[in-house]
Backbone as XML, in Angstrom:
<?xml version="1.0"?>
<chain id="A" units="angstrom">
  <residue number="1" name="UNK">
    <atom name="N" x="-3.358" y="7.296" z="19.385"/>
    <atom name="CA" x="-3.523" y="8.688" z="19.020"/>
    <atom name="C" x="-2.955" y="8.874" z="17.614"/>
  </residue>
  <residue number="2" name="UNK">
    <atom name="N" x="-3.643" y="9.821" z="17.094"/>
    <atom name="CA" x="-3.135" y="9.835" z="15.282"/>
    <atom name="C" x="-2.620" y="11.264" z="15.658"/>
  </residue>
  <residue number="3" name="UNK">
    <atom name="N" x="-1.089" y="11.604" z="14.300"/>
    <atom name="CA" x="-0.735" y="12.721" z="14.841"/>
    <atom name="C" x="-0.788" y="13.444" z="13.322"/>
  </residue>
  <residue number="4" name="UNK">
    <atom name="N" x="-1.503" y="14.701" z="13.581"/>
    <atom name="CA" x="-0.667" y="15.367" z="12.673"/>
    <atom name="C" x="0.133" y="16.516" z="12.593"/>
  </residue>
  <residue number="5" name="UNK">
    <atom name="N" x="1.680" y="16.333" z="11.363"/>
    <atom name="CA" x="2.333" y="16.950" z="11.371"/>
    <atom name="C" x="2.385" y="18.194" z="10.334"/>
  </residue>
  <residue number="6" name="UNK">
    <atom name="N" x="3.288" y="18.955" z="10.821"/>
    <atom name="CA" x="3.704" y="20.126" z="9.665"/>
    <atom name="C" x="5.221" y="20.058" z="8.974"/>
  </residue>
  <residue number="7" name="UNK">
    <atom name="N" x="5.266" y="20.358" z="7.406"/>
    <atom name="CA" x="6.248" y="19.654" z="7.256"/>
    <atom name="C" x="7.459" y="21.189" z="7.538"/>
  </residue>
  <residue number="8" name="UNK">
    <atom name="N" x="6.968" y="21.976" z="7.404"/>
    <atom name="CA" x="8.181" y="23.230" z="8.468"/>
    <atom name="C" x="7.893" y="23.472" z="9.471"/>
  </residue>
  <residue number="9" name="UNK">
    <atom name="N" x="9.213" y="22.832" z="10.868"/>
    <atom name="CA" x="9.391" y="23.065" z="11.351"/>
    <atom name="C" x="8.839" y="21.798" z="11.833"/>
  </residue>
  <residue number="10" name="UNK">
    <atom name="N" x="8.381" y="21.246" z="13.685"/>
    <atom name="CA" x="8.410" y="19.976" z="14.387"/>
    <atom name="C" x="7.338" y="19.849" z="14.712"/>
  </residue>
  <residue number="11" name="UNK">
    <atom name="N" x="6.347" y="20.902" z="14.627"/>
    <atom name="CA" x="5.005" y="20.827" z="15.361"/>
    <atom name="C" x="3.928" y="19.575" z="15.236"/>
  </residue>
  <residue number="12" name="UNK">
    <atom name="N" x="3.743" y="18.798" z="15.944"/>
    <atom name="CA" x="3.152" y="17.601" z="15.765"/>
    <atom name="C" x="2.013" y="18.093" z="16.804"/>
  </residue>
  <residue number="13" name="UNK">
    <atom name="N" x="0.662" y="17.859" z="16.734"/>
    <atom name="CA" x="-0.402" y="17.895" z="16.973"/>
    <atom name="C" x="-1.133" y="16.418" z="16.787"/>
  </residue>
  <residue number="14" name="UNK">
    <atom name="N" x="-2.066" y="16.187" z="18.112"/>
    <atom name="CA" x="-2.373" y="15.091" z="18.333"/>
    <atom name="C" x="-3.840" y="15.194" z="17.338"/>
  </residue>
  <residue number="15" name="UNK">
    <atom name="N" x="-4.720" y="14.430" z="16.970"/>
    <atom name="CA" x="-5.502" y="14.473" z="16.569"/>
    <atom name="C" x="-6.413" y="13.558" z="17.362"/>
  </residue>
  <residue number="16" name="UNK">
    <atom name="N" x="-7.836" y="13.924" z="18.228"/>
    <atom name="CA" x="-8.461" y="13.196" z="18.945"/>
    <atom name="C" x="-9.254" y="12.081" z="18.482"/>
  </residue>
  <residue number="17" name="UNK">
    <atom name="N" x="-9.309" y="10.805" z="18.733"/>
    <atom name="CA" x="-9.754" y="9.858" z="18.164"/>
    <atom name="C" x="-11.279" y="9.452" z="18.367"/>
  </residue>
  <residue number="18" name="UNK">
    <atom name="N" x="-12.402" y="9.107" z="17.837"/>
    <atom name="CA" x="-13.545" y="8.138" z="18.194"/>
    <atom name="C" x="-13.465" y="7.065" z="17.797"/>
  </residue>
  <residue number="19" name="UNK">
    <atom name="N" x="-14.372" y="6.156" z="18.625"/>
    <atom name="CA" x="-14.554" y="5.028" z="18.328"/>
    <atom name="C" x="-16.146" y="4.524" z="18.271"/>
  </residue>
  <residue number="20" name="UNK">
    <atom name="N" x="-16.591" y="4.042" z="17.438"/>
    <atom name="CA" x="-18.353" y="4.206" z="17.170"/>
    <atom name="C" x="-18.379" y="2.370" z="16.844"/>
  </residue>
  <residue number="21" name="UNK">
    <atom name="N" x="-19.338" y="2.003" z="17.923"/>
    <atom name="CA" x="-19.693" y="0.322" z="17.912"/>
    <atom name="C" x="-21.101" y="0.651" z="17.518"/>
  </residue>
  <residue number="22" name="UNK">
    <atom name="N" x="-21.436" y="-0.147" z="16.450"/>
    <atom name="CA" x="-22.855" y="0.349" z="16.006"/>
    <atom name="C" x="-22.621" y="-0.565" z="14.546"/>
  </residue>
  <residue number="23" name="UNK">
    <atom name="N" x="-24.452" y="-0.912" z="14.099"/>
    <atom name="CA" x="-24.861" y="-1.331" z="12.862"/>
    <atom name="C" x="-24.262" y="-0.495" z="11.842"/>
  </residue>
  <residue number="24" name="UNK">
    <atom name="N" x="-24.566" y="-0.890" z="10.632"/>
    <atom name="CA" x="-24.657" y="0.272" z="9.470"/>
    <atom name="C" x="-26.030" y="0.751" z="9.337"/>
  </residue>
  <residue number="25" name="UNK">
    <atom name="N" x="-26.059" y="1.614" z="8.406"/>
    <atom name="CA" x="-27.196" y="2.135" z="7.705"/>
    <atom name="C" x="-26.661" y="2.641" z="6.285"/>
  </residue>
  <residue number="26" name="UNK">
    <atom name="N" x="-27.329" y="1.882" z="5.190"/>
    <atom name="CA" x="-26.716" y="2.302" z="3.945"/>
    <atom name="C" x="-27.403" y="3.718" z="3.397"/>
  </residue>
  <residue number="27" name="UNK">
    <atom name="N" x="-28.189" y="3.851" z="4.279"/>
    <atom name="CA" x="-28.836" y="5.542" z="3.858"/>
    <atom name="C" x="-28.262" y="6.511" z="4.335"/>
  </residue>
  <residue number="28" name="UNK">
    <atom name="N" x="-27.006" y="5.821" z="5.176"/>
    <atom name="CA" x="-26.560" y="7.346" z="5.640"/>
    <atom name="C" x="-26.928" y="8.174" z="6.949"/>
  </residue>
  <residue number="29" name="UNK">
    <atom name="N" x="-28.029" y="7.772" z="6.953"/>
    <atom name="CA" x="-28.956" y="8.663" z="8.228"/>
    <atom name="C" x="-28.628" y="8.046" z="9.590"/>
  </residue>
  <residue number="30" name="UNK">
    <atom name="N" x="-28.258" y="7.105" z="10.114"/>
    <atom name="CA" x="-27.973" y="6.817" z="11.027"/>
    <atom name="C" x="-26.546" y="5.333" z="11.048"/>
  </residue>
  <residue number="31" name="UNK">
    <atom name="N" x="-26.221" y="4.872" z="12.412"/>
    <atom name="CA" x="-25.589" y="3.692" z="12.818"/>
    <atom name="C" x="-24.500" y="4.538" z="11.975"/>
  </residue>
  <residue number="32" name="UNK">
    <atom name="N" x="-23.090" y="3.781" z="12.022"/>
    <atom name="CA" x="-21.668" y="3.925" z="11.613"/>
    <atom name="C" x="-21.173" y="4.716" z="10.604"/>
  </residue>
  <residue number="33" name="UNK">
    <atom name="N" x="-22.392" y="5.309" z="9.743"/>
    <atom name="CA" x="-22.078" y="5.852" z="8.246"/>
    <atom name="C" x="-22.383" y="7.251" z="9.009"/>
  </residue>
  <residue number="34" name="UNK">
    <atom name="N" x="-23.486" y="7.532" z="9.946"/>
    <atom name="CA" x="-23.501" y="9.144" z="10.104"/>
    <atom name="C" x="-22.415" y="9.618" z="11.627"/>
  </residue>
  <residue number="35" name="UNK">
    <atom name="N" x="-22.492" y="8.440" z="12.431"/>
    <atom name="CA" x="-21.359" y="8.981" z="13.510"/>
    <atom name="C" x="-20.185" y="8.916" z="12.550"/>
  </residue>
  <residue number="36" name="UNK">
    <atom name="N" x="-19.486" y="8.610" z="11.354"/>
    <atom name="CA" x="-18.212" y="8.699" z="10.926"/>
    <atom name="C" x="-18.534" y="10.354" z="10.489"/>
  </residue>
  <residue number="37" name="UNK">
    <atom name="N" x="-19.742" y="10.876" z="10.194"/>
    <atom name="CA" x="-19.753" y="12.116" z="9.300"/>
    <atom name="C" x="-19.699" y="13.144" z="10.341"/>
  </residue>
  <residue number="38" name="UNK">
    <atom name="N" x="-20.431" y="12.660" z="11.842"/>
    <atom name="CA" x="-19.743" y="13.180" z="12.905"/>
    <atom name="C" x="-18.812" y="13.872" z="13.231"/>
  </residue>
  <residue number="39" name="UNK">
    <atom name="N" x="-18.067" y="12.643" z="13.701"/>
    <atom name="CA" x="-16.690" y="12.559" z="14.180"/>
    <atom name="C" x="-16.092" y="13.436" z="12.925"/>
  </residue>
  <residue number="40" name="UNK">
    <atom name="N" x="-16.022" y="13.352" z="11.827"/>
    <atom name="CA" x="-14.896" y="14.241" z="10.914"/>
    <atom name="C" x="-15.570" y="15.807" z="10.964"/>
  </residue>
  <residue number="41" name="UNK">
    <atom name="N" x="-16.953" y="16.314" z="11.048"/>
    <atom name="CA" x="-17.614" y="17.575" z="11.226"/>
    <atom name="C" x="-16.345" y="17.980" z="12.719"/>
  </residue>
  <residue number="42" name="UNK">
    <atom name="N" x="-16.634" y="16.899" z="13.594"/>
    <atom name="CA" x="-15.666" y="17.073" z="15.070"/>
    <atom name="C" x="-14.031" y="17.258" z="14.920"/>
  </residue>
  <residue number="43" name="UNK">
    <atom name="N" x="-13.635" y="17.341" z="14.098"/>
    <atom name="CA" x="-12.355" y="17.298" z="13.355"/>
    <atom name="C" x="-11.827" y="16.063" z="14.572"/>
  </residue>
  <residue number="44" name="UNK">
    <atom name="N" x="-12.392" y="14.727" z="14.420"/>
    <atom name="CA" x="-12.180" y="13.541" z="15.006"/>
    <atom name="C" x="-11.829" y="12.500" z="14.102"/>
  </residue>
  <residue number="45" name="UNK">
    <atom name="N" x="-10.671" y="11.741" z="14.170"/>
    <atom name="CA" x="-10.231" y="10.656" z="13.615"/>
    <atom name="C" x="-11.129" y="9.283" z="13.792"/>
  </residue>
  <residue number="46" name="UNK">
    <atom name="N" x="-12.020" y="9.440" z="13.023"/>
    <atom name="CA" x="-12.913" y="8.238" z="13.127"/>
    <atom name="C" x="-12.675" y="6.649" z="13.148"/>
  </residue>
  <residue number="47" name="UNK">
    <atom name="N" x="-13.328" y="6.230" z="13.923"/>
    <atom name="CA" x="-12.591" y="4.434" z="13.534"/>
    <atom name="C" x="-14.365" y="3.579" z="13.819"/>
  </residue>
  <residue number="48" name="UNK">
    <atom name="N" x="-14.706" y="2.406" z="13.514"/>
    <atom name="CA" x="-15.774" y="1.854" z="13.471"/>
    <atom name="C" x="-15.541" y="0.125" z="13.651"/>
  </residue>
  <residue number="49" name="UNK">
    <atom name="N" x="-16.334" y="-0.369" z="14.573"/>
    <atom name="CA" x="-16.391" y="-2.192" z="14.985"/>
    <atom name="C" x="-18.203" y="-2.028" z="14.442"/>
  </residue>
  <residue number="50" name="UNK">
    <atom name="N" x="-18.120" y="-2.706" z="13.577"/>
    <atom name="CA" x="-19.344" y="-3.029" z="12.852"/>
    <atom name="C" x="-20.276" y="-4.226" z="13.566"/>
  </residue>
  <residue number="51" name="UNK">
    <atom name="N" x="-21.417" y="-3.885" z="14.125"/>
    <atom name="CA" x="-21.989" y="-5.033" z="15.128"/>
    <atom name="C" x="-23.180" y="-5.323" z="13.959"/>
  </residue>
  <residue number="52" name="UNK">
    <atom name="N" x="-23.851" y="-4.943" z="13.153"/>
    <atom name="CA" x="-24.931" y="-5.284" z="12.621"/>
    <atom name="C" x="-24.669" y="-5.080" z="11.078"/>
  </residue>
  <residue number="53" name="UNK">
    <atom name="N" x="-24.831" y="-5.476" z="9.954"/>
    <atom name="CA" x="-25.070" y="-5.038" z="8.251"/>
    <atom name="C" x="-26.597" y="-5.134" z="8.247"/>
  </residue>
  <residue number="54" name="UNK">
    <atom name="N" x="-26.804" y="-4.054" z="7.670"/>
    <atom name="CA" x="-28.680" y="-4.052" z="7.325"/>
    <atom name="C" x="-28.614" y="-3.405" z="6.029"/>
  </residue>
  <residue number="55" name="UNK">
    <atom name="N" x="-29.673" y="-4.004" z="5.400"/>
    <atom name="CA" x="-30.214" y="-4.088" z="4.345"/>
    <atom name="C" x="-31.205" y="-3.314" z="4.016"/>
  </residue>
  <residue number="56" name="UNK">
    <atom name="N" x="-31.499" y="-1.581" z="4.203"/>
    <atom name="CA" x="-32.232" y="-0.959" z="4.012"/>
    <atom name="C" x="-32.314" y="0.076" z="3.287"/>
  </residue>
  <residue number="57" name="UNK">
    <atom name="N" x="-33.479" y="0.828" z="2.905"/>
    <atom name="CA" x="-33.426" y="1.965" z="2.291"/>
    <atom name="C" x="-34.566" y="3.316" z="2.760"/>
  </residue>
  <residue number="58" name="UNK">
    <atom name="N" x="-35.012" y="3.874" z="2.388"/>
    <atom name="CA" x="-35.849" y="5.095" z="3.405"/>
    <atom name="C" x="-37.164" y="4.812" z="3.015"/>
  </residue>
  <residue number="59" name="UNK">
    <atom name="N" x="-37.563" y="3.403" z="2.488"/>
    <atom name="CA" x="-38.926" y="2.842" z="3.124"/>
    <atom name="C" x="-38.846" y="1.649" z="4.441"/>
  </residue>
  <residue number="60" name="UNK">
    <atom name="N" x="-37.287" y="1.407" z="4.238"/>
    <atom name="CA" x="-37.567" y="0.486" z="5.209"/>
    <atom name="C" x="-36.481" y="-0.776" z="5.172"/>
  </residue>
  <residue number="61" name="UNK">
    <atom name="N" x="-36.659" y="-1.629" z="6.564"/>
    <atom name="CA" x="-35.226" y="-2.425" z="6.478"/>
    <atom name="C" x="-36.163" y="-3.861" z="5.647"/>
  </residue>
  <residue number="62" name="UNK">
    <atom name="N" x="-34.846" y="-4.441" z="5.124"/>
    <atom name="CA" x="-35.304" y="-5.387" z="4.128"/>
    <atom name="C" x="-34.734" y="-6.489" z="4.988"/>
  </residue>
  <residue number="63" name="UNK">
    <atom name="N" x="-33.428" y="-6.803" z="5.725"/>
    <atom name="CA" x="-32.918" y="-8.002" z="6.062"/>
    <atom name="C" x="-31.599" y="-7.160" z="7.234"/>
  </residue>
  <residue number="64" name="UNK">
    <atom name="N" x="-31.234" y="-8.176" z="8.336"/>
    <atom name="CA" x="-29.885" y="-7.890" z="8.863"/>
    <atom name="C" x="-29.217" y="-8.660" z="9.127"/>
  </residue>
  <residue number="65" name="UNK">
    <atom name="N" x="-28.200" y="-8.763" z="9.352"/>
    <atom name="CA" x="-27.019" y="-9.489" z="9.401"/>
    <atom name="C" x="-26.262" y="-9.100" z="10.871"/>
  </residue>
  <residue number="66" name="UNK">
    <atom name="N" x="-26.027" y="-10.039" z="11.670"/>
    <atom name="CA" x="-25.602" y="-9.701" z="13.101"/>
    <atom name="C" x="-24.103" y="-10.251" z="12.960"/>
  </residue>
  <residue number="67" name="UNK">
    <atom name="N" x="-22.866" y="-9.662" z="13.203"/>
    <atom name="CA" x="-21.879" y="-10.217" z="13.209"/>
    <atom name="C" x="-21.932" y="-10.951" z="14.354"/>
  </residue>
  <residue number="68" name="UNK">
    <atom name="N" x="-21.033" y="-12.286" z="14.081"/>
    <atom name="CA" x="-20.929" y="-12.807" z="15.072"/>
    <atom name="C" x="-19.867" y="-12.124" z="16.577"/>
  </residue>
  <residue number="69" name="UNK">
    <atom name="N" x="-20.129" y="-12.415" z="17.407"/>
    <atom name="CA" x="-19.364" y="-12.309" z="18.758"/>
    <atom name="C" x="-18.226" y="-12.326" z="18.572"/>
  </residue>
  <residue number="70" name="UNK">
    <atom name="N" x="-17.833" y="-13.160" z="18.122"/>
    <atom name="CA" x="-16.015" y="-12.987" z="17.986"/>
    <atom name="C" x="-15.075" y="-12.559" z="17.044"/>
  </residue>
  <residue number="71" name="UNK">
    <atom name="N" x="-15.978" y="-11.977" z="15.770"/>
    <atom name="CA" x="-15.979" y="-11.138" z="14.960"/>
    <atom name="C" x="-16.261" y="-9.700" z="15.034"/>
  </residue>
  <residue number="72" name="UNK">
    <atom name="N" x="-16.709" y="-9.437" z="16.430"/>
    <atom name="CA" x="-16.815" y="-8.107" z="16.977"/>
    <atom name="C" x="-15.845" y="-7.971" z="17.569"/>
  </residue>
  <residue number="73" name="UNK">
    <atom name="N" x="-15.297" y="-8.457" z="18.982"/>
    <atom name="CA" x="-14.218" y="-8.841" z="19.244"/>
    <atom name="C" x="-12.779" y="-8.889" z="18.846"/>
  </residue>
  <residue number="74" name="UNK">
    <atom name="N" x="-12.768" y="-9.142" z="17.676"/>
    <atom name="CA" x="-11.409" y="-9.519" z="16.903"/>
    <atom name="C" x="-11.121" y="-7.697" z="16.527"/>
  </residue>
  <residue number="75" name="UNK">
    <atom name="N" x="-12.582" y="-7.499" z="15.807"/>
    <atom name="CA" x="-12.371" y="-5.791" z="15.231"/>
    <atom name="C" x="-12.070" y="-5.079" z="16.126"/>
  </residue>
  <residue number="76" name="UNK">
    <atom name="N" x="-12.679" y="-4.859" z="17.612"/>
    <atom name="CA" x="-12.563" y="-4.293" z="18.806"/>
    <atom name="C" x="-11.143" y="-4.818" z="19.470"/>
  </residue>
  <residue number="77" name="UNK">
    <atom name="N" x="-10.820" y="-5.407" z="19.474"/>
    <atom name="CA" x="-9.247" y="-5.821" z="19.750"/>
    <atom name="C" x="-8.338" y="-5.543" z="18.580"/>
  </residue>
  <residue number="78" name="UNK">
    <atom name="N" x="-8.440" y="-5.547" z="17.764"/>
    <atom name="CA" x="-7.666" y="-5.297" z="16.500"/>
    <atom name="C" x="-6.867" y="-3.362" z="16.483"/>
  </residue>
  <residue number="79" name="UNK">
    <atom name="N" x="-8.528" y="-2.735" z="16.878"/>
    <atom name="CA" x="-8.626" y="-1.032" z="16.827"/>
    <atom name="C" x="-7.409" y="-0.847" z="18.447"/>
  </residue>
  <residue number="80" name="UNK">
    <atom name="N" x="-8.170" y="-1.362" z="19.707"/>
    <atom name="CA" x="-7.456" y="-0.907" z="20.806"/>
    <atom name="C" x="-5.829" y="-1.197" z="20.683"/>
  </residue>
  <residue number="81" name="UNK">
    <atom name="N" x="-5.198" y="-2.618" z="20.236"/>
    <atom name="CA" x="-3.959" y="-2.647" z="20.318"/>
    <atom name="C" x="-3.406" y="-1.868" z="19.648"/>
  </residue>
  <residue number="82" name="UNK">
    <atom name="N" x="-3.522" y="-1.021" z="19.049"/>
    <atom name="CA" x="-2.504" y="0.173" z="18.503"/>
    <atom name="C" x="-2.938" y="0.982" z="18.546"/>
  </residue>
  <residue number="83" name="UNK">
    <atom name="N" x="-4.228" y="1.948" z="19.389"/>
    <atom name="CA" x="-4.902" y="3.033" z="19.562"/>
    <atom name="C" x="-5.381" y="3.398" z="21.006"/>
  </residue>
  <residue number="84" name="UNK">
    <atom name="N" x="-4.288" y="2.924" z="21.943"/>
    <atom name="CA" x="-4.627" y="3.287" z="23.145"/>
    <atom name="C" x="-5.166" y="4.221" z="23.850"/>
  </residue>
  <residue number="85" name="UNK">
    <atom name="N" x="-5.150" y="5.958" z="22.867"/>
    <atom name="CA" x="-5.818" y="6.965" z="23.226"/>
    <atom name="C" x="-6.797" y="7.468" z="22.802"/>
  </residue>
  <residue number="86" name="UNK">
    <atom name="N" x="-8.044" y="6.542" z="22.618"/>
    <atom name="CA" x="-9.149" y="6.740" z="22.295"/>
    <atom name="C" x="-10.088" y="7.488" z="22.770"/>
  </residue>
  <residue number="87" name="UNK">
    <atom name="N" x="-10.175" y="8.842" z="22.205"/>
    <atom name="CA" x="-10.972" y="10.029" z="23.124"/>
    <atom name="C" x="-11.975" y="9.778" z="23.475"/>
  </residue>
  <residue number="88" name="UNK">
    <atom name="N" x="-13.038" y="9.216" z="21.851"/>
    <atom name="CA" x="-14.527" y="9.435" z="22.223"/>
    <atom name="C" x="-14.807" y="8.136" z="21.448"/>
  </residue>
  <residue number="89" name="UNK">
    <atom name="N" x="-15.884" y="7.107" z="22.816"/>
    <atom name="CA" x="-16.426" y="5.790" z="22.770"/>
    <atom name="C" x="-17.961" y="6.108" z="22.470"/>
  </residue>
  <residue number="90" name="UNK">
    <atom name="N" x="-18.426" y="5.801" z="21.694"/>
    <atom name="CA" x="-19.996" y="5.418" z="20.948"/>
    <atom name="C" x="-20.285" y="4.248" z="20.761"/>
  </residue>
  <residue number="91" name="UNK">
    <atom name="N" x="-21.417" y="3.979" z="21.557"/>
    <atom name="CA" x="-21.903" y="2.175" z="21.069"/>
    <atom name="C" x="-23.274" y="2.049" z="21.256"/>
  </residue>
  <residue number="92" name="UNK">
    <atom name="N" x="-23.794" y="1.524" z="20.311"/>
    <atom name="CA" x="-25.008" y="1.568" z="19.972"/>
    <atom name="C" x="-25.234" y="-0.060" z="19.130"/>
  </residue>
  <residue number="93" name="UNK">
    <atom name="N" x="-26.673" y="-0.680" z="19.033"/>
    <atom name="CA" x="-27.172" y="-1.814" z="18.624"/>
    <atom name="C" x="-25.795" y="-2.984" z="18.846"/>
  </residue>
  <residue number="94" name="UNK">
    <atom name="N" x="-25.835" y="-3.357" z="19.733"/>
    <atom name="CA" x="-25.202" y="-4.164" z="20.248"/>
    <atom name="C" x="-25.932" y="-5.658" z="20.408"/>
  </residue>
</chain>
C-alpha cells in the first residue's frame, strides 16, 4: 500500500494500488500505457509487469517482442514482495 501524507498534523491516507499485466502500445491507445492513464484518472497508484514490447503505430503493428517467462515472473515477484495490498489486478495478452 502507498501512503500519502500531510505534512500538518499525522493524517496518513492509504492510496489504492493497481496492478496491470499487459503488452505495451507505443500509441498510447491501449495495453500498459492507457491502463497507467487509468489508474491515475482513478486516483490509483499504478504499477505494470510488461508481458509483450510491440512495435507499432496507428497503421499498424510492425514487430513484437514476448518477454520471456521468467522475466515476467521476476517483475511480478519483484512488485508483490513489497506491495502486498494490491487493490486492483488487470491482465491482459499474456
Amino acid at each position: 500500500m502507498v501512503y500519502r501524507s500531510k505534512k500538518e498534523g499525522i493524517t496518513i491516507q492509504p492510496i489504492p494500488t493497481a496492478l496491470t499485466i499487459s503488452g505495451t502500445d507505443p500509441t498510447g491507445g491501449a495495453g500498459i500505457q492507457a491502463d497507467l492513464k487509468i489508474f491515475q484518472e482513478l486516483k490509483n497508484y499504478g504499477m505494470s509487469v510488461i508481458t509483450s514490447v510491440v512495435a507499432q503505430n496507428t497503421t499498424g503493428v510492425r514487430d513484437v517482442h514476448h518477454m520471456p517467462v521468467s522475466m515476467i515472473e521476476v517483475q511480478l515477484d519483484s512488485i508483490i514482495e513489497v506491495n502486498e495490498g494490491i487493490t486492483i489486478w488487470k491482465k491482459l495478452f499474456l
